[in-house]
N, C-alpha and C positions, 0 to 999 in steps of 0.2 A: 447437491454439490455445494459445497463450502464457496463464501465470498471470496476466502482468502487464496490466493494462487501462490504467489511466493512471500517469505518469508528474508526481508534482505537486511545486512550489515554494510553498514556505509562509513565510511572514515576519508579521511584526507591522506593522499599518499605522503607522508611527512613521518618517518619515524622518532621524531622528536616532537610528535602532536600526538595529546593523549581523547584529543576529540572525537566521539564517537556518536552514532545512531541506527535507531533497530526500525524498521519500519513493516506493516502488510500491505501487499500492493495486490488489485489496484487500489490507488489510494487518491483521496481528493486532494486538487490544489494548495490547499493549505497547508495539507499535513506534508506535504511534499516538500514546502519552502521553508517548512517548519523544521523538517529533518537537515535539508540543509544548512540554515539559519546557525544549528547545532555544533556544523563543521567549522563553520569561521572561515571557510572559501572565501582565498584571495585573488585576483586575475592571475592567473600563470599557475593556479593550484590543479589539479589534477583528482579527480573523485575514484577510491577506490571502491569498488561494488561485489558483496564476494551475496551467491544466493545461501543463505540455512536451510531453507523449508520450503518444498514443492506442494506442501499440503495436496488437493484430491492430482494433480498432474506428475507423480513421479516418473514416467516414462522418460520426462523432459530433463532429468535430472544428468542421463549421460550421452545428452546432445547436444545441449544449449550450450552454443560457445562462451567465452568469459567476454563482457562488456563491460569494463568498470567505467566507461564516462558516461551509459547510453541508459538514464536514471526514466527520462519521457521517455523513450524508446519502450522499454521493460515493464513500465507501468500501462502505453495502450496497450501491450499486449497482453499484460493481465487480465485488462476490463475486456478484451476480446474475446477473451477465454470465458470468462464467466458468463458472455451470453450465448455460449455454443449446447445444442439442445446433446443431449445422445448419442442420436445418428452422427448430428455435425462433431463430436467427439469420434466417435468411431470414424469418420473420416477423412479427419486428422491426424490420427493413429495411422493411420493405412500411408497418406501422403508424409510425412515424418520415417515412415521405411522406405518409401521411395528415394527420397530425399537424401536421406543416410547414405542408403546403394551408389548412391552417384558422388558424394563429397567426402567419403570414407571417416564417417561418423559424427562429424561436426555440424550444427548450424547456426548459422546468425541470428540476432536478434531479430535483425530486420525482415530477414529473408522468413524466419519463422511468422512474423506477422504476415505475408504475403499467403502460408500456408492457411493460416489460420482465415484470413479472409476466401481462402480457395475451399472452406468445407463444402458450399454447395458443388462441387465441379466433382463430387464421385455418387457414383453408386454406391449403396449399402446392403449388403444381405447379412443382418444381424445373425440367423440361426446357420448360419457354414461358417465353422472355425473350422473344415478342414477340407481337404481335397473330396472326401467321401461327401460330408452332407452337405460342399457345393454343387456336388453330380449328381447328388438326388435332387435341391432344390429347381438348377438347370432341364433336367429331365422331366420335372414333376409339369412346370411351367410355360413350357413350351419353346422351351432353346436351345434342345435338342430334336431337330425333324426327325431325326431316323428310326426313332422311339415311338412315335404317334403311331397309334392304334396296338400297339401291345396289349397282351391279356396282365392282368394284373401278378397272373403267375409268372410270366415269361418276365416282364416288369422287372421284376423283383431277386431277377438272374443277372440284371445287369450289374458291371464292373465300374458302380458308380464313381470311385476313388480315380479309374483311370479317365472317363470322362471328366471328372472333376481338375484334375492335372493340366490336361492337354488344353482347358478353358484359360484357366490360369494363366497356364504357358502362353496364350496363345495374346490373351488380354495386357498380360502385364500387371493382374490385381494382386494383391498381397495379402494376407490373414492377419486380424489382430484380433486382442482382446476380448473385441464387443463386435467381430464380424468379419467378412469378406470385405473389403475394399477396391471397388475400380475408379480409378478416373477417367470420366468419359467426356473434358472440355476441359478446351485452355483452363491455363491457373492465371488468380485474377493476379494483381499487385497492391498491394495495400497503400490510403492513401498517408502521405511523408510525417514528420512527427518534428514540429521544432524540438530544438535540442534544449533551449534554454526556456527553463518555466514559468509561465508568465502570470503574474499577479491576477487573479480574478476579478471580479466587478461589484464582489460584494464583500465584507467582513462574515457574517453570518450568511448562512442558505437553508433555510427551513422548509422541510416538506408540510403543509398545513393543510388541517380538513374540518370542518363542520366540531364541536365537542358534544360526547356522546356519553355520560357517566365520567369517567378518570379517562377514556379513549377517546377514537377516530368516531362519527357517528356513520352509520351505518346504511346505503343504500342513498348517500345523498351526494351531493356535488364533491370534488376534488377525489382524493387530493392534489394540491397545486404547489410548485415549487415557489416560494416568495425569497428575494431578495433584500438585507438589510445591511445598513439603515436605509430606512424608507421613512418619507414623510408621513405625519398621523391622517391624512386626510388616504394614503395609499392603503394604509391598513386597513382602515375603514371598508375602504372598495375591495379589500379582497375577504373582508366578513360578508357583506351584500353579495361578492359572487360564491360563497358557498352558502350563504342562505342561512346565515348568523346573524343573529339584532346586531350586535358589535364584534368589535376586535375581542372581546372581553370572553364572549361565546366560544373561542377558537383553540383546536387540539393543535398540536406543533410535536416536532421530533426533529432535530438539529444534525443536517444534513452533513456539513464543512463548517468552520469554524477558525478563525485569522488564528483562535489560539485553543488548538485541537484539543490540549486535555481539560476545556471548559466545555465541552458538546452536554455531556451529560446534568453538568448546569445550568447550560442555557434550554435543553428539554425536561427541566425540573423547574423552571422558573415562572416564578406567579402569575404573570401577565406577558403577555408580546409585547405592549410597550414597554418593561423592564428590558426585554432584549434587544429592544429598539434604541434605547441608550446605552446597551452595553456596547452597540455596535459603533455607535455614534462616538463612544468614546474611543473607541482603537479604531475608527477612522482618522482621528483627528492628529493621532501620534506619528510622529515620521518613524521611519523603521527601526533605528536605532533605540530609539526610546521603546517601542514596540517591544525587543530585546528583551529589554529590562526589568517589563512590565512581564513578560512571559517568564521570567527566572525569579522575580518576587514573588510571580504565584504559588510557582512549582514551590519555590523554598520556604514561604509559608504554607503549604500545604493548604492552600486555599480553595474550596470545591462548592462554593456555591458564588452564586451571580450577586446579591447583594455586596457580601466581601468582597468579593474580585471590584465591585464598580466602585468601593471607598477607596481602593488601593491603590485606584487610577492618581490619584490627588498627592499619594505618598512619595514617587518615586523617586524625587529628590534627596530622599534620604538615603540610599541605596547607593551603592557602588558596586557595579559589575565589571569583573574581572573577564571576558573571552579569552586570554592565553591562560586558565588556570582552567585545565578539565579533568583534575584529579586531587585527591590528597597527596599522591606521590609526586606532582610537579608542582604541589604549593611547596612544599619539603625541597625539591631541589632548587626553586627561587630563593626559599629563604636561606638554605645553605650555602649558596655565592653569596648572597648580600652579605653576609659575616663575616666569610670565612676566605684567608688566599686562594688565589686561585691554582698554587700549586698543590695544596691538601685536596679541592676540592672532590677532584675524580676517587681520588680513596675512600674520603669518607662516602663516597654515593654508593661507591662499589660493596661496602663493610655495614651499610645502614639499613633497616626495614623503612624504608621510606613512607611507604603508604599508611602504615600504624603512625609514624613519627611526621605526617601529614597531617593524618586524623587530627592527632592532639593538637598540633598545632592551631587547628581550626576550632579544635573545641575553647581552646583557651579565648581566639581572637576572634569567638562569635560571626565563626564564616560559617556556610553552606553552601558544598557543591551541587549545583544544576545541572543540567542539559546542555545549558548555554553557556557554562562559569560558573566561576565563584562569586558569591554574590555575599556583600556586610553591608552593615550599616555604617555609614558615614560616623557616625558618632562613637564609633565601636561598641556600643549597647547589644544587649543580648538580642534574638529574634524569638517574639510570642507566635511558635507556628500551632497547629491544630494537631499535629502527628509529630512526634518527636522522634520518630526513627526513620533516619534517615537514609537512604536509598545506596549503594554505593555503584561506584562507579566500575566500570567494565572497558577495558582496552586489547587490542589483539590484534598482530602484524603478523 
């Protein structure tokens, strides 16, 4: 089964906001403050949440009711999902028909999470997808008395399907997919989900084990989850607890990350103490600068950890724009700034804005982010590493 459970688009309910973000959930705390960081949520904003992709769970696709605020909500239920074995799949399957029968095809986010912690509270009989080979398994097993001591020929005349029926009937189980379904105990309640996502306790979160050739080494202590930044004397003790001469010795793979699309830099990077100052430096940033520092990278195209940590020193050259999250809304800024405002609505309506965006930006040495537009104070060109630059995506 895939990580990934859903595939969600998140925007600001504001049709005059071209801010958007695509995220896979479940998804870590960072990348979560990271997508909304994206939106530019202000007190009184409103999150709109529409899902794309069920990936392996499409059942859920025409039950799950619409939550556009319920961002934590939807994401524990992801990571819920992904640790549900088979059976606990086929179990949930089965309670998700029940479920339906009673609220005429809708379910909640929340109430689904209660489902979902409710897998162990059924029965399972994977090989009866139907009335017949539940009356044969019923039969075979001893849960039918009236059957005991039958010849194998006589056996074999019974009207398994109609046994298998009147069980059903009698039980209240239901057929899916991957089996028979009973619930035979309370359903539990899942435990509550703050709404608002709370900063974690680390900037980086590294899974780290023993190094073994370019990997993990093999048969020895860890791996163990490390927290950074950490002091050099912590690193040290967490080489000694997997059985490393030093830090130096130590395989890592970058769990979360304050700025998600450096994960795969900082598990390419030379040493744990490089990541130990990467961390230290985007701890020391308040959030706003943080911002900044995350739409400089993206827009230089920055993808490794030594660049990213010289860039930390630059951001003062930068000016980022949050209400500019398109070429088509730099083009309608700079067409009021010009132009009356009684031409304006014409020319908006009569213009390719997003081409006549573009150029804009190519001239004034901008580049759209995630976050904004983002120049250089000096209006100077930007030296990035990828020159082709990504475009933007909006959809109401």
């Amino acid at each position: 089964m895939s990580e990934k459970v859903f595939g969600v688009y998140l925007a600001k309910e504001d049709p005059e906001s071209d801010a958007y973000a695509k995220l896979d959930l479940p998804a870590r705390p960072w990348e979560l403050l990271d997508a909304l960081d994206k939106l530019h949520l202000q007190e009184g904003d409103r999150l709109y949440l529409e899902i794309d992709d069920y990936y392996d769970f499409e059942e859920l696709a025409t039950v799950l009711q619409d939550q556009e605020d319920s961002l934590a909500e939807l994401n524990d239920l992801a990571e819920r999902l992904t640790r549900l074995s088979d059976v606990q799949c086929a179990a949930l399957q089965g309670l998700i028909q029940i479920e339906t029968a009673k609220s005429g095809g809708e379910i909640s986010v929340s109430r689904l999470r209660d489902l979902t912690e409710s897998a162990d509270c059924c029965h399972v009989v994977p090989e009866a997808l139907n009335d017949s080979q539940l009356g044969r398994f019923y039969a075979e097993n001893g849960f039918v008395p009236e059957v005991e001591g039958l010849s194998d020929t006589v056996f074999e005349l019974l009207d398994f399907a109609a046994i298998g029926l009147r069980a059903r009937k009698e039980e209240g189980g239901v057929f899916t997919r991957k089996g028979y379904v009973l619930q035979n105990s309370d359903l539990k309640q899942a435990p509550s989900v703050a709404r608002e996502i709370a900063e974690p306790d680390y900037m980086v979160l590294l899974e780290v084990a023993g190094r073994q050739g370019d990997g993990p080494a093999q048969g020895g202590a860890g791996p163990i989850l490390v927290k950074l930044p950490a002091a050099p004397e912590e690193l040290e003790s967490v080489a000694k607890r997997l059985g490393a001469a030093s830090s130096r010795e130590l395989w890592w793979r970058c769990i979360d990350c304050v700025i998600p699309e450096m994960r795969d830099a900082v598990s390419a990077a030379g040493t744990i103490r490089d990541v130990n100052r990467f961390a230290q430096t985007a701890a020391a940033m308040p959030q706003e600068q943080r911002k900044v520092y995350k739409a400089v990278l993206e827009g230089l195209r920055c993808r490794d950890l030594a660049s990213a940590s010289a860039q930390a020193d630059t951001l003062d050259v930068y000016l980022l724009r949050e209400d500019i999250n398109s070429p088509s809304g730099f083009a309608k800024e700079k067409i009021r700034s010009i132009m009356d405002e009684t031409m304006v609505d014409q020319v908006l309506t009569n213009l390719n804005l997003y081409r006549y965006g573009e150029t804009l930006m190519e001239s004034e040495h901008c580049i759209q982010t995630g976050y904004g537009l983002i120049q250089r104070r000096d209006g100077h060109e930007f030296h990035i590493q990828n020159k082709e630059i990504g475009t933007m995506e909006m959809r109401w």
